[in-house]
C-alpha positions as CSV (number, residue, x, y, z in Angstrom):
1,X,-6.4,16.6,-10.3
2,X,-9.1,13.9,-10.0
3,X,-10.7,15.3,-13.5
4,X,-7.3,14.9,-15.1
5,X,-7.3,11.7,-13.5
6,X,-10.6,10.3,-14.6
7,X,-9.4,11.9,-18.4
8,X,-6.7,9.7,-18.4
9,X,-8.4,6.3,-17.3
10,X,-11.2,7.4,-20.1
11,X,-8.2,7.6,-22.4
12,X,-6.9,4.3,-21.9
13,X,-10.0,2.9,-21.7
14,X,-10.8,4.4,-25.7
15,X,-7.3,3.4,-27.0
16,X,-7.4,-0.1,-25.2
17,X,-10.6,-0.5,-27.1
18,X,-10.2,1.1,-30.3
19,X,-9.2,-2.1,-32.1
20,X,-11.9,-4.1,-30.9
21,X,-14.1,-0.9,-32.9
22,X,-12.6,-1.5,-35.9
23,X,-12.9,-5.4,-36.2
24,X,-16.6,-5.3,-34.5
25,X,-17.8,-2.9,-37.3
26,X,-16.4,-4.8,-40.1
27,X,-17.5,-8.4,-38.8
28,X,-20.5,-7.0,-38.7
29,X,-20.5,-5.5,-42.4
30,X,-19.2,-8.9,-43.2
31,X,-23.0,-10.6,-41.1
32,X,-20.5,-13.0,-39.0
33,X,-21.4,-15.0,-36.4
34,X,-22.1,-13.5,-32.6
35,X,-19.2,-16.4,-30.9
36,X,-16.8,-14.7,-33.7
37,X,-17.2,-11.3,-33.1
38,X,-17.0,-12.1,-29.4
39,X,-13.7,-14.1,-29.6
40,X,-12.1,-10.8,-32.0
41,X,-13.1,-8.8,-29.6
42,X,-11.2,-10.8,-26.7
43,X,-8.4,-11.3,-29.1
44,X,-7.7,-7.8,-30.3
45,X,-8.7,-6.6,-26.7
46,X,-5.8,-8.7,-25.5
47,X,-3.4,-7.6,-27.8
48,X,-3.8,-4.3,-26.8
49,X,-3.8,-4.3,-23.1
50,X,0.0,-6.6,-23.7
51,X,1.4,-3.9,-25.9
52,X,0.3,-1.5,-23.4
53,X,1.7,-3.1,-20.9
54,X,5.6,-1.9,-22.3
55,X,4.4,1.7,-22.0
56,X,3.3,1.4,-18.4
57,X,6.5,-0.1,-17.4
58,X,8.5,2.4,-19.3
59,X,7.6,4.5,-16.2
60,X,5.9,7.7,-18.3
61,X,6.2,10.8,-15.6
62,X,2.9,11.8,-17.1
63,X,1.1,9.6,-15.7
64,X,3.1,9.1,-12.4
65,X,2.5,12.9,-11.3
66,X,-1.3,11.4,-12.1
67,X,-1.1,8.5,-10.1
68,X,1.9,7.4,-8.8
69,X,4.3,5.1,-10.0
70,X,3.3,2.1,-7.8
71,X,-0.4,2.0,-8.3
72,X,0.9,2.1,-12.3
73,X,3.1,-1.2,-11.6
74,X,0.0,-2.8,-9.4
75,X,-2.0,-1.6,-12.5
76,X,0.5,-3.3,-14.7
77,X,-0.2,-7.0,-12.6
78,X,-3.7,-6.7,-12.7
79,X,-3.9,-6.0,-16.0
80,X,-1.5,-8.6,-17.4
81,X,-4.5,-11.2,-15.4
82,X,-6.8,-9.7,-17.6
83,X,-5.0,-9.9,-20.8
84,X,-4.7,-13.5,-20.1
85,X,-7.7,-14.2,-19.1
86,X,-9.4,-12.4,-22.4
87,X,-6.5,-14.1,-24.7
88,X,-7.2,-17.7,-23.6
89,X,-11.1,-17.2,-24.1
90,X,-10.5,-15.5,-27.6
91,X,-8.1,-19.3,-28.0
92,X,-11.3,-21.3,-27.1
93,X,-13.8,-19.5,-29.0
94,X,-11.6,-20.2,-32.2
95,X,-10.2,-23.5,-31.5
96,X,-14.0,-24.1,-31.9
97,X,-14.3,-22.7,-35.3
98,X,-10.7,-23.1,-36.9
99,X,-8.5,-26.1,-37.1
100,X,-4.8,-25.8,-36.2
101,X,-2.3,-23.9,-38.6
102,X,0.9,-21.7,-38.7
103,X,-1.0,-18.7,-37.6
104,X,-2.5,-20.6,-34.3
105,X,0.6,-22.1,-33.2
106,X,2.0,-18.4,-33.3
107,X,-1.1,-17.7,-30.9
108,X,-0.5,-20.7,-28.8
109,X,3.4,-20.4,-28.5
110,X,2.8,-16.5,-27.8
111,X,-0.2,-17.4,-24.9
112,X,2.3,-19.9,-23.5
113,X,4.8,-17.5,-22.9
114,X,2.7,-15.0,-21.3
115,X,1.4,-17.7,-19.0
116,X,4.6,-19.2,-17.6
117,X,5.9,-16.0,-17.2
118,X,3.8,-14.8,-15.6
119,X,3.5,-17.6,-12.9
120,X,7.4,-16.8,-12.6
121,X,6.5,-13.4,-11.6
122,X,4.0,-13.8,-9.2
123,X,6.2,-16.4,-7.4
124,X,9.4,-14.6,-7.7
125,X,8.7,-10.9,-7.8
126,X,5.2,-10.0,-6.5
127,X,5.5,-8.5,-3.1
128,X,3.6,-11.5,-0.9
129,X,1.4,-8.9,0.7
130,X,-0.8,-9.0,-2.9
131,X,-0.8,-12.6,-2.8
132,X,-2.3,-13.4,0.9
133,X,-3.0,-17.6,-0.2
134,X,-0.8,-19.8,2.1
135,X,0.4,-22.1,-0.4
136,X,1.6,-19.7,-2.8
137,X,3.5,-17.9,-0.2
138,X,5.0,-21.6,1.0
139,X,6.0,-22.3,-2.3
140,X,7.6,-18.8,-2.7
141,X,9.5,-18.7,0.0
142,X,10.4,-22.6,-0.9
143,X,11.5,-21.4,-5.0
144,X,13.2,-18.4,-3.8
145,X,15.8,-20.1,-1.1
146,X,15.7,-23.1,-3.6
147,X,16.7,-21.0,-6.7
148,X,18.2,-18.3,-5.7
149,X,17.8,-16.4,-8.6
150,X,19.6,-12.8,-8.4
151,X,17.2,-9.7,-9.1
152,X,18.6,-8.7,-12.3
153,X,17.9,-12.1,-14.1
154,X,14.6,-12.2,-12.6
155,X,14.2,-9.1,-14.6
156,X,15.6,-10.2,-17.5
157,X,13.4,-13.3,-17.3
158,X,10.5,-11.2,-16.9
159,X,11.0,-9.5,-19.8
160,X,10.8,-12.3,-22.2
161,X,7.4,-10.7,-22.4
162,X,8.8,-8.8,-25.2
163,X,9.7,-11.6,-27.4
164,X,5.7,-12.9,-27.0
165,X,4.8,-9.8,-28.2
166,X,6.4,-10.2,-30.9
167,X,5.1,-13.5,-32.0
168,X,1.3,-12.6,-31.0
169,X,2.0,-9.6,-33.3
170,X,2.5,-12.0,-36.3
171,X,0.2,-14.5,-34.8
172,X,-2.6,-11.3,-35.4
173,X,-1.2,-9.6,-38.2
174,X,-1.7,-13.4,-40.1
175,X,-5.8,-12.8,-39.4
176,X,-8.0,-12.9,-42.3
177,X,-10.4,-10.4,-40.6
178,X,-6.9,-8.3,-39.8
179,X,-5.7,-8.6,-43.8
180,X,-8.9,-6.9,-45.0
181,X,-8.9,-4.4,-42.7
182,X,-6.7,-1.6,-42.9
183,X,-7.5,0.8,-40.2
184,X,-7.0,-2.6,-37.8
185,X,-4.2,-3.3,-39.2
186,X,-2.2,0.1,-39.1
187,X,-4.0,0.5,-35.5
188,X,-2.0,-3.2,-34.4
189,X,1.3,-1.7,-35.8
190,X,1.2,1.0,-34.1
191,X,0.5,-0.3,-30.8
192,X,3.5,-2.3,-31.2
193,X,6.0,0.1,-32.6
194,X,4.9,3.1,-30.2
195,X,5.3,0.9,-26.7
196,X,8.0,-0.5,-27.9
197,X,9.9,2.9,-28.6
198,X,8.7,3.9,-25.1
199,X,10.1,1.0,-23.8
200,X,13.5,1.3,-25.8
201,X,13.9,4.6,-24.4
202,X,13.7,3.4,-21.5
203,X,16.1,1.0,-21.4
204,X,18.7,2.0,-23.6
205,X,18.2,5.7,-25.0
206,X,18.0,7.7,-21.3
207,X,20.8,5.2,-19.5
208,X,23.2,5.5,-22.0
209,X,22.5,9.4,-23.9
210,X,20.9,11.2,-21.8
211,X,23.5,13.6,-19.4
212,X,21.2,14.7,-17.5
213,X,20.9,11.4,-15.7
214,X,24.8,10.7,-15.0
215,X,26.0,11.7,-11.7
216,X,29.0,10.3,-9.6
217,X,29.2,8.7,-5.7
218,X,30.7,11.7,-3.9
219,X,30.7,11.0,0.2
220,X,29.7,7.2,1.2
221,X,28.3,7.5,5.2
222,X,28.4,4.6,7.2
223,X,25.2,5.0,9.5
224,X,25.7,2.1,11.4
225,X,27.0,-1.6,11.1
226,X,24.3,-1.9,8.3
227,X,22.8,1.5,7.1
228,X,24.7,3.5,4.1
229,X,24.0,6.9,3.2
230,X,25.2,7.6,-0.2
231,X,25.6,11.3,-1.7
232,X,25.9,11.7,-5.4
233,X,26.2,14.8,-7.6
234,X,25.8,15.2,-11.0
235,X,28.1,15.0,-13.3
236,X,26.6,18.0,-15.4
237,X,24.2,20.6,-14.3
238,X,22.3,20.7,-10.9
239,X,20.3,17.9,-9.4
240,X,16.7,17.3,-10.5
241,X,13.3,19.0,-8.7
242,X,11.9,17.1,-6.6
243,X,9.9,17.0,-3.8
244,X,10.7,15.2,-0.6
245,X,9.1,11.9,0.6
246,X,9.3,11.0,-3.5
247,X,12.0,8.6,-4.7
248,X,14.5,7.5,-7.8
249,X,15.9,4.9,-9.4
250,X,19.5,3.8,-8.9
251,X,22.3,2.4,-11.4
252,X,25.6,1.9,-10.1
253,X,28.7,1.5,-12.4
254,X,30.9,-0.2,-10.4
255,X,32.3,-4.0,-11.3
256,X,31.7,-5.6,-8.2
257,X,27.6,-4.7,-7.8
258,X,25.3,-5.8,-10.0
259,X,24.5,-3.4,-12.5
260,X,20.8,-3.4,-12.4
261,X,18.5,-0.8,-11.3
262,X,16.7,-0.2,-8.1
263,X,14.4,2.0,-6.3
264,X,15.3,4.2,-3.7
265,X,13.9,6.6,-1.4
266,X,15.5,10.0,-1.4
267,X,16.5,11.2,1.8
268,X,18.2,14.4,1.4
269,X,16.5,17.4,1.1
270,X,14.8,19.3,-2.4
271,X,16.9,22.4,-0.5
272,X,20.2,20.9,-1.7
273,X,20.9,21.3,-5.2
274,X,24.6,19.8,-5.5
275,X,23.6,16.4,-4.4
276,X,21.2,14.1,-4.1
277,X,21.5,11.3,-0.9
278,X,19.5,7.7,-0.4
279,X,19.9,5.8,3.3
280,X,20.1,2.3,2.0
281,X,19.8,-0.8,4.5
282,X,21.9,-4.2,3.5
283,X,18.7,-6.3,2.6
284,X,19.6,-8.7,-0.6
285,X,22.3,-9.2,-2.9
286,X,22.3,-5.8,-4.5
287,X,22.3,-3.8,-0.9
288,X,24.5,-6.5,0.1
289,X,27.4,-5.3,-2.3
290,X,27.1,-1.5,-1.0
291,X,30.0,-1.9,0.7
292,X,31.9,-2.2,-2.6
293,X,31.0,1.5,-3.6
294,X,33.4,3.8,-4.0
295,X,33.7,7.7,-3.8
296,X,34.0,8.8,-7.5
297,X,32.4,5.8,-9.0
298,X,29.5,6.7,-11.7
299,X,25.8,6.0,-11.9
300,X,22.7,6.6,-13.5
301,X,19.7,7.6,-11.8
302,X,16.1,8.5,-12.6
303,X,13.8,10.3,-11.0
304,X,11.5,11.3,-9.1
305,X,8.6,9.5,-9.0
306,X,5.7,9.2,-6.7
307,X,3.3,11.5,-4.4
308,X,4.4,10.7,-1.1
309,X,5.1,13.8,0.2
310,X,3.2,16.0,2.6
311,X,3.7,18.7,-0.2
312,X,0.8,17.2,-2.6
313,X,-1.6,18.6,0.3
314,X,-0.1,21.7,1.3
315,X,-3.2,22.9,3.4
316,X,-3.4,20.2,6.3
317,X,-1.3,21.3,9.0
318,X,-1.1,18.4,11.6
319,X,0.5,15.1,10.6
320,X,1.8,12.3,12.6
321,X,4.8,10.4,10.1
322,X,4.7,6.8,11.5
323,X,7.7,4.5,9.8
324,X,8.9,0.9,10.5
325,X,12.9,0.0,10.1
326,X,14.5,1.6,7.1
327,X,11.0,3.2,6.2
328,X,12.0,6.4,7.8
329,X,14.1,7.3,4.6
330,X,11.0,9.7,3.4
331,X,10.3,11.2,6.3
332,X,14.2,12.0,6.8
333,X,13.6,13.9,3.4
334,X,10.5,15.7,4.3
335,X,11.9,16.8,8.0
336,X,15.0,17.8,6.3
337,X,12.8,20.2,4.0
338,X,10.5,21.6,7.3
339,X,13.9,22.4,9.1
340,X,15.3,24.6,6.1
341,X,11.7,26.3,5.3
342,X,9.9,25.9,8.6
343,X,6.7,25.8,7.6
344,X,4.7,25.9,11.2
345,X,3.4,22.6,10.7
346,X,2.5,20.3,13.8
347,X,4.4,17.3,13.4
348,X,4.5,14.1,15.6
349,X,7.6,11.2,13.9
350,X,6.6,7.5,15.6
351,X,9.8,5.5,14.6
352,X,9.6,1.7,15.1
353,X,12.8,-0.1,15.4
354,X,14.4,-3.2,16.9
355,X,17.2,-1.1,19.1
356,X,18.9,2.3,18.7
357,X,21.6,1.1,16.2
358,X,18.4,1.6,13.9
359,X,17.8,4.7,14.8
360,X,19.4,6.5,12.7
361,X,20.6,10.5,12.4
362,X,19.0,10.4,16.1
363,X,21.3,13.2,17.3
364,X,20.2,15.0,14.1
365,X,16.1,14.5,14.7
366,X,16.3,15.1,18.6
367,X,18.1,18.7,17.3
368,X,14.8,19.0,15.1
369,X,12.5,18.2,18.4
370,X,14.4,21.0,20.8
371,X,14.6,23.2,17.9
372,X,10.7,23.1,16.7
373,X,8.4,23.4,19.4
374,X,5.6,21.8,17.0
375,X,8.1,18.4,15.9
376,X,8.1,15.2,18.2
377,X,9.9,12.6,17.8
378,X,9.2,9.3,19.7
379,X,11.5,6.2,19.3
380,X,9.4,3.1,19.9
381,X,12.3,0.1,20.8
382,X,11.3,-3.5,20.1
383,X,14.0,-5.5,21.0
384,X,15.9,-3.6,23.6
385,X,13.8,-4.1,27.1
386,X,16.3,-1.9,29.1
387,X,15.4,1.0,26.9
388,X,13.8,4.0,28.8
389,X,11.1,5.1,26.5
390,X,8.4,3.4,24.1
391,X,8.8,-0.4,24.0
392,X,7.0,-2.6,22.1
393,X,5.2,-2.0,18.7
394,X,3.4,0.9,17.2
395,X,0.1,-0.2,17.8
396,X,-3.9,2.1,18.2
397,X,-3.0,3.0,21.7
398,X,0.7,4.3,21.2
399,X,-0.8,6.4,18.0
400,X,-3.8,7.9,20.3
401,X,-1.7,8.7,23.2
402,X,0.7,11.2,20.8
403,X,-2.0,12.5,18.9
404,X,-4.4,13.0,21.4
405,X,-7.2,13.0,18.6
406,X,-6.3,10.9,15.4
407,X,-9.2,12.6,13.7
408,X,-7.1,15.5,13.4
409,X,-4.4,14.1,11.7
410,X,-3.0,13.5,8.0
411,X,-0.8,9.6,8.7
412,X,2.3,8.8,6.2
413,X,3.2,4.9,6.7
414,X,6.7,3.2,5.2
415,X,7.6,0.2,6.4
416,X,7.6,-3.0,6.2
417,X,4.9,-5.0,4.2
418,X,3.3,-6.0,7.5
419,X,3.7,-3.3,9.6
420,X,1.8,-1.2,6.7
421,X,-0.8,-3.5,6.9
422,X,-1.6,-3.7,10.8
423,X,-1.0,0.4,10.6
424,X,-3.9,0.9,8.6
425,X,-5.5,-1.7,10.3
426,X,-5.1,0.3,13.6
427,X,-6.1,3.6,11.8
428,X,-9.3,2.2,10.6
429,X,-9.9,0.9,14.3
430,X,-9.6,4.4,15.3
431,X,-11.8,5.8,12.9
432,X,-9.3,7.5,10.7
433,X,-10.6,8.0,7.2
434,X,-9.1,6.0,4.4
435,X,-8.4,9.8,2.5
436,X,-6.3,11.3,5.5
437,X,-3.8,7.8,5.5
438,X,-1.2,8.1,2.7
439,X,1.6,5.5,1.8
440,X,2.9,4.1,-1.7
441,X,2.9,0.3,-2.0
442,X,4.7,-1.7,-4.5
443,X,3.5,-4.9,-6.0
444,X,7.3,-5.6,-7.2
């Protein structure tokens, strides 16, 4: 897996760089200046790590069963900083060199573009847990109750990107070092047409053509006063593989909920074939409208994606699931699975939640813990001090006293931004290797 791994980081890394070949060797042949080559190479260097960038977000399954899909989006951020940072050096080099002309204001206009939205989608999208400086979380927070911009014209904001793509395309394609090369040139053209038919698969060709993908609401569960489960089947052939723990993304077709899509955890088990469930909590506008879903109305969804599930490592036989709030949905998926194939696996479910309303399929998980000598299940109640059991929040001491010895133990963490982060904080305190702790986090 790793080597597969390290052949596709080498891959990128060649095609990223591929371009920046092709101009080197002929500014060399052509005896220009070292400030010249440097700023081609930052120019065409940047190009190809934008154009990439439409690939990477066209979620490719080949590289998610690699890596998972949220270190590919956390990839994506970081690597849209670097493109910027390697575009607006290439813009000073030549500003130094070359006066201003149709073919820089293409460069300019396409830079500005990437820039301001950019600082849109760090301030309205990025999960705050990436972004730990004080003022850019005041002025989030401040934008975002200011604004109130809905999710799916935040998306279509963000992908304006496509339009500066365009332009720095021209912008490069207007080069006199591009014009008398050839194998740049048919090298920049295709790292805009091939991203971009990712992308437009993506986005149009698999929502609208593909039937595989179509499936229709068939029992809505109300878990309690503001927990959903929703059970869909499809509308042609069986439900997808996939494993449990991993998750999907969901289109509803329904007039009154916004039609964008959304990531959801699946929660039913791989065992089922007709159907395919998510628990969904009523969070923001889009889980806000939930309620306005109706049995029989259509959808599109697409999955699975990531490696959070206790089946990627088959071989360790003791794990301790510890989730915060809605982040059980996973582990409801991956218990589900153990009770139909009972695999002999010790087992320990820390569950942290405000009261029992939370708590949900409880009657269903305490059946798993008299059932399964090697499951236990421990509620841990925040907000309730009359409850008779663990109070208080999932901290070191809670995890030591249920697991006796840690060290032993493979952890899967969902939750909440900051309960993820003071779990692995407590982990590390109790000497848990980094290896045996196991979560996905999302940037967006």
């Amino acid at each position: 897996m790793k080597r597969k791994r390290y052949l596709w980081i080498l891959f990128y890394a060649f095609a990223v760089l591929l371009p920046s070949i092709f101009y080197i060797s002929d500014a060399i042949n052509k005896q220009l200046g070292f400030l010249l080559i440097l700023a081609g190479f930052f120019g065409t260097t940047a190009y190809s790590l934008f154009a990439f960038q439409f690939f990477l977000t066209s979620r490719p399954k080949i590289i998610d069963k690699q890596f998972g899909l949220d270190r590919i989006y956390r990839f994506h951020m970081f690597i849209a900083v670097a493109a910027l940072v390697f575009a607006f050096t290439h813009k000073m080099i030549k500003g130094i060199y070359f006066s201003e002309s149709f073919q820089t204001q293409l460069g300019d206009a396409a830079l500005t573009i990437f820039i301001v939205i950019s600082i849109f989608s760090v301030l309205m999208m990025v999960n705050k847990l990436f972004f730990k400086v004080k003022i850019v979380d005041i002025l989030r927070k401040f934008l975002n109750n200011t604004l109130k911009i809905k999710h799916q014209y935040k998306v279509l904001i963000h992908n304006i990107f496509l339009i500066a793509l365009v332009v720095l395309l021209f912008h490069i394609l207007l080069a006199s070092s591009v014009k008398t090369n050839l194998p740049l040139e048919i090298t920049l053209i295709t790292y805009f047409i091939v991203p971009l038919i990712s992308y437009f698969n993506h986005k149009i060709i698999k929502v609208h053509f593909n039937k595989s993908k179509k499936y229709t609401v068939s029992e809505i569960i109300n878990e309690s006063e503001n927990i959903t489960t929703i059970k869909f089947k499809p509308k042609y052939g069986k439900v997808f593989q996939y494993m449990p723990g991993q998750f999907m993304y969901l289109r509803l077709y329904n007039p009154d909920i916004p039609r964008d899509e959304h990531p959801f955890t699946i929660s039913s088990s791989p065992w089922h074939t007709d159907y395919v469930s998510v628990t969904v909590k009523q969070l923001g506008d889009f889980t806000n409208s939930l309620n306005k879903l109706k049995v029989g109305d259509d959808s599109y969804i697409d999955g699975p994606f990531g490696k959070f599930s206790y089946l990627k490592r088959p071989d360790h036989k003791k794990i301790c699931f510890i989730a915060g709030g809605i982040g059980i949905t996973p582990f409801l998926g991956m218990l589900r699975y153990m009770n139909s194939t009972d695999n002999g696996k010790d087992v320990i479910l820390l569950w942290g939640a405000r009261d029992l309303s939370e708590v949900i399929c409880k009657k269903e998980l305490d059946g798993y813990a008299s059932k399964f000598e090697n499951f236990k299940f421990v509620p841990v109640i925040s907000g309730d001090k009359s409850y008779n059991g663990e109070k208080g929040y999932i901290d070191a001491n809670l995890i030591k006293k249920y697991t006796a010895d840690p060290l032993d133990y493979d952890f899967y963490l969902c939750g909440p931004p900051v309960m993820m982060e003071m779990m692995i904080k407590n982990l590390k305190s109790l000497g848990v290797p980094k290896d045996n702790v196991y979560f996905e986090r999302f940037a967006i």
